[in-house]
C-alpha positions, 0 to 999 in steps of 0.5 A: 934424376929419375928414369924412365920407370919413375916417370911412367909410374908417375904418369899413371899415378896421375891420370889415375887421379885426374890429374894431367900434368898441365893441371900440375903446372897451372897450379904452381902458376897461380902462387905468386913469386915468393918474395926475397928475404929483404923484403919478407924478413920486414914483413914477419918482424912486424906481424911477429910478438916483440919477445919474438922479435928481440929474441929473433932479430939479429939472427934475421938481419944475418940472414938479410945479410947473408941472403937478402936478394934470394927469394925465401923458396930458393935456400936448401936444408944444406945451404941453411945448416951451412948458414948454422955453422957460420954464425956457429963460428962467428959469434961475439965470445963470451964467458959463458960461451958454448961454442955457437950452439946456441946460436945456431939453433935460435938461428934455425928457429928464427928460420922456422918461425920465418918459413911457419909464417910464409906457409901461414901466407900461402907462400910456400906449402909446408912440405917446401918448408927447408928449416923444418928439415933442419935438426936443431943442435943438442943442447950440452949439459948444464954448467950450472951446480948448485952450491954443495951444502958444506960451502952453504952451511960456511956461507950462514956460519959466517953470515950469522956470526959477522952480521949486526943487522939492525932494523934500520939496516933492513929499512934501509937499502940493500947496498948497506947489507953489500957492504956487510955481504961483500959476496953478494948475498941479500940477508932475509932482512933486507928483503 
């Protein structure tokens, strides 16, 4: 709460700019009420790209899950990361799992693009944008290597020396070549 000092300093900082505090409050009058997120979300899927709503959609439905009667002005950054850390903890488990992260950074991202266009419609100023004071989380490493060359010189060896591709075989389809390359490797024949 700020003290008497503050709100003094304040009060010249705005009569020194012309500014009265009713002046102050007729402004806030005339923004509309924002909306919920019931009724925004509908809104930014439509105005949105169809890549942005594949990407974003179920992240939005959680949101309309989690908050959808709240107006879009009322969550915090805290109450957002709060939101992050849930869907963090409750994704579907996968092999390639990481833990959520993932998860939740497209949540924040669907967030900012959500709040990005409730600037873009006046209904909310962008310093009163909570998502962008949200950090997204650190990506981890990679887990993807690529194959050491002794492993790939082994895979040609014995694709070379086991392999009767015949011109047929490469007119035909690339299952008969499975059937030769059990380990899923396409001859450049086939291709």
């Amino acid at each position: 709460m700020a003290g008497k000092a503050e709100l003094d300093a304040a009060r010249l900082l705005l009569s020194r700019m012309g500014i009265s505090p009713a002046d102050l409050m007729e402004a806030m009058a005339d923004r509309p009420p924002a909306p919920t997120f019931a009724e925004y979300v509908p809104v930014v899927a439509a105005a949105v790209s169809a890549g942005n709503r594949r990407a974003y959609g179920s992240y939005w439905k959680r949101v309309v899950e989690q908050w959808g009667q709240r107006r879009i002005d009322e969550p915090t950054p805290s109450e957002i990361e709060r939101l992050a850390e849930y869907v963090k903890t409750h994704v579907v488990a996968r092999r390639n799992a990481r833990g959520g992260r993932s998860a939740a950074e497209h949540l924040i991202a669907s967030l900012r693009c959500l709040y990005r266009r409730a600037v873009a419609d006046g209904l909310l100023s962008e310093a009163d944008n909570p998502a962008l004071k949200v950090a997204k989380p650190r990506r981890l490493p990679s887990t993807r290597r690529a194959l050491a060359d002794a492993r790939l010189a082994e895979i040609n060896e014995v694709a070379a020396s086991t392999a009767r591709i015949t011109p047929a075989c490469a007119r035909s389809s690339v299952s008969v070549c499975s059937s030769i390359f059990p380990c899923g490797i396409t001859p450049a024949c086939a291709t």
